[in-house]
N, C-alpha and C positions, 0 to 999 in steps of 0.2 A: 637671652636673645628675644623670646619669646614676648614679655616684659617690655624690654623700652620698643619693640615695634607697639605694641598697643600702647604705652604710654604715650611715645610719641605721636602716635594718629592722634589720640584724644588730645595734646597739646596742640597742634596742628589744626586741630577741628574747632578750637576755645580760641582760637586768630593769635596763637604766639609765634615768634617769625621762626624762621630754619634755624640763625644760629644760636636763638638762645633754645632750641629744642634739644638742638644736640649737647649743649654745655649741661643742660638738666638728663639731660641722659647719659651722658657720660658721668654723670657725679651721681646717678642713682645707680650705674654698673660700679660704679666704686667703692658706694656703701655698700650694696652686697656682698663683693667683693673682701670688705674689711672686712660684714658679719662672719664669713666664711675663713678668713686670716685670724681675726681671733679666736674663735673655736679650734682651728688648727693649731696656732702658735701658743696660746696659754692654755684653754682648756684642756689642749693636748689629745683631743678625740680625734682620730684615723681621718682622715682627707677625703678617703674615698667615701666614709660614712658622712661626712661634713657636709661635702659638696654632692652629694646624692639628694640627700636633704632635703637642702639647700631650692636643689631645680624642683623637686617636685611641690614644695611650698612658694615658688617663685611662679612655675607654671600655671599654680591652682589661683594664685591672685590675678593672673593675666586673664585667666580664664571668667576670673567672676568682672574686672574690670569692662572687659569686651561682653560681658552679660553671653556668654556662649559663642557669639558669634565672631564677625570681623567689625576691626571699624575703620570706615573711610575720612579719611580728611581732607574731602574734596579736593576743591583745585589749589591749594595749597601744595598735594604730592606731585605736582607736575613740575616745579620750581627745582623739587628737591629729589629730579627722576633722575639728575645726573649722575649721583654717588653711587648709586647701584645698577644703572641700565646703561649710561652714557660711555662714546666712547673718544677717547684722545689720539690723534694719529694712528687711527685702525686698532686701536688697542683698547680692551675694555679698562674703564676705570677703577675696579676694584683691582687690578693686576697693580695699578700704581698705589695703591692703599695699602696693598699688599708690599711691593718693595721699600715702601716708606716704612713702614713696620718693620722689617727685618733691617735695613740700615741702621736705626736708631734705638733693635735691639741691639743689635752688633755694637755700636758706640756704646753703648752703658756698658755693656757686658765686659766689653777689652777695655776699654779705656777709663772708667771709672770703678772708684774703691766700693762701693755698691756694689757696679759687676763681679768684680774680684771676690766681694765677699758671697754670690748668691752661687757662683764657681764654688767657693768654699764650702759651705753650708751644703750644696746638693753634692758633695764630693764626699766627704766626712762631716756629719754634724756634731759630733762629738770633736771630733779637731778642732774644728773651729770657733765651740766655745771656751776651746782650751788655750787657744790664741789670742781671745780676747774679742773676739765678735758676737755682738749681740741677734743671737741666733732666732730668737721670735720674732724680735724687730724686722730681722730681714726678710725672714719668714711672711711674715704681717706686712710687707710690701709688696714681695713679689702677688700674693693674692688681690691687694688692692689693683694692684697692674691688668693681673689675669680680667677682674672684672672689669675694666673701665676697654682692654680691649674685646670682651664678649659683648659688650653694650655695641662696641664700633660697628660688631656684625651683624648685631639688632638694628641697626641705622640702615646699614647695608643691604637689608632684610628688607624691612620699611620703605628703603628707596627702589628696589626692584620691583616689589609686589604693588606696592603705590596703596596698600591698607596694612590695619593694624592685625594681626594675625595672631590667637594665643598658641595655636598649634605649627606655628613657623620656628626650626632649628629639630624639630623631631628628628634622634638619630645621631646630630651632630656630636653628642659623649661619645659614641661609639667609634664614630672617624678618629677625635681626642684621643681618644685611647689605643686605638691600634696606631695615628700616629706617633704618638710619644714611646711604645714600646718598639717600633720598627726604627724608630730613631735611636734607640741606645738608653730609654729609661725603662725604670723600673717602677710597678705597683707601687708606693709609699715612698719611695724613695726618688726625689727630683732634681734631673740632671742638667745642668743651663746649658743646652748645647741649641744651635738656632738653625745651623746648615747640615743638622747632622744628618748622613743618607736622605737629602731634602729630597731629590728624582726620586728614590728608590718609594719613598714616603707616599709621593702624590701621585706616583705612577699605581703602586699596591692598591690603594684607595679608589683611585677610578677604574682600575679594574673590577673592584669588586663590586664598584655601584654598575658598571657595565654587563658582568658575567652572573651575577645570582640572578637577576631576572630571568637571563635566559635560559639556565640551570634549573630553574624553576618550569618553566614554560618546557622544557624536553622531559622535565621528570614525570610532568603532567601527561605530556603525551605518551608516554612510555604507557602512563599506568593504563591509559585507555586501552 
């Protein structure tokens, strides 16, 4: 996330237009993406150790690209304020980014043999090498996927903030993570479910970006 918002400012700021910013940033969330799919799929090293990694060598590049700080790309981010601040019939645009995502997960997932087999594969992976599915291959997709859509949110990112930020997505693993386990996954173990306990999920979530502040702020006053 962190990553294609400064890339992107800095491509933005060198006069490259919006969409070919996003096509080079969706294809740099991809490659990482892969790096992260293949370390998982053949090297065979733990996921969670993969992609830990992974961000904190992804973060530390964003970090020296933006030389520490932020970078702006001028009046170039105003063009490109829709995708993350703009709204469509009273409704913010990333909400429709967002239902776009979940439909055409939904399409892969049921209706093609991909889906079926990443159903497989997070279901039993030993079954499903026993069936005859190419179990790293699938593996080594669904990652490229994950990454090309954590670039989206870097986009997304980028167009809210209107700069290139290397400390923008701080935190968001950890949403990741209590959402997927409140959804019905497991640590190491990945389950293709896309609506699963979706309310329950985002409801958990903003509660708790609501209530530890305040939790904090009454603990503080206690102590006094």
């Amino acid at each position: 996330v962190a990553l294609v918002g400064v890339a992107g400012a800095l491509l933005m700021e060198h006069g490259f237009s919006i969409p070919s910013v996003a096509l080079i940033c969706l294809a740099l969330g991809a490659v990482i993406g892969a790096a992260n799919g293949f370390g998982v799929s053949y090297w065979r090293i733990p996921a969670f150790i993969t992609t830990l990694g992974t961000m904190v060598m992804v973060r530390g590049f964003a970090l020296m690209l933006a030389d520490g700080g932020t970078v702006n790309p001028g009046k170039a981010a105003e063009a490109f304020f829709f995708l993350g601040g703009g709204y469509l019939f009273g409704i913010p645009t990333p909400i429709y980014v967002f239902a776009a995502v979940c439909v055409l997960a939904t399409i892969t997932l049921k209706l093609t043999p991909f889906g079926r087999a990443i159903y497989a594969v997070g279901s039993n992976e030993e079954a499903a090498h026993l069936s005859g599915i190419n179990v790293p291959l699938v593996t080594f997709g669904v990652y490229i996927i994950g990454g090309i859509l954590a670039a989206l949110s870097g986009l997304i990112f980028l167009s809210r903030l209107s700069v290139g930020d290397p400390n923008s997505g701080l935190g968001l693993e950890l949403e990741a993570i209590t959402i997927a386990v409140i959804g019905g996954g497991v640590i190491g173990i990945e389950f293709a479910t896309i609506y699963s306990d979706l309310g329950t999920n985002v409801t958990v979530v903003e509660a708790m970006d609501r209530l530890l502040p305040n939790m904090d702020k009454e603990l503080g006053r206690s102590l006094k």
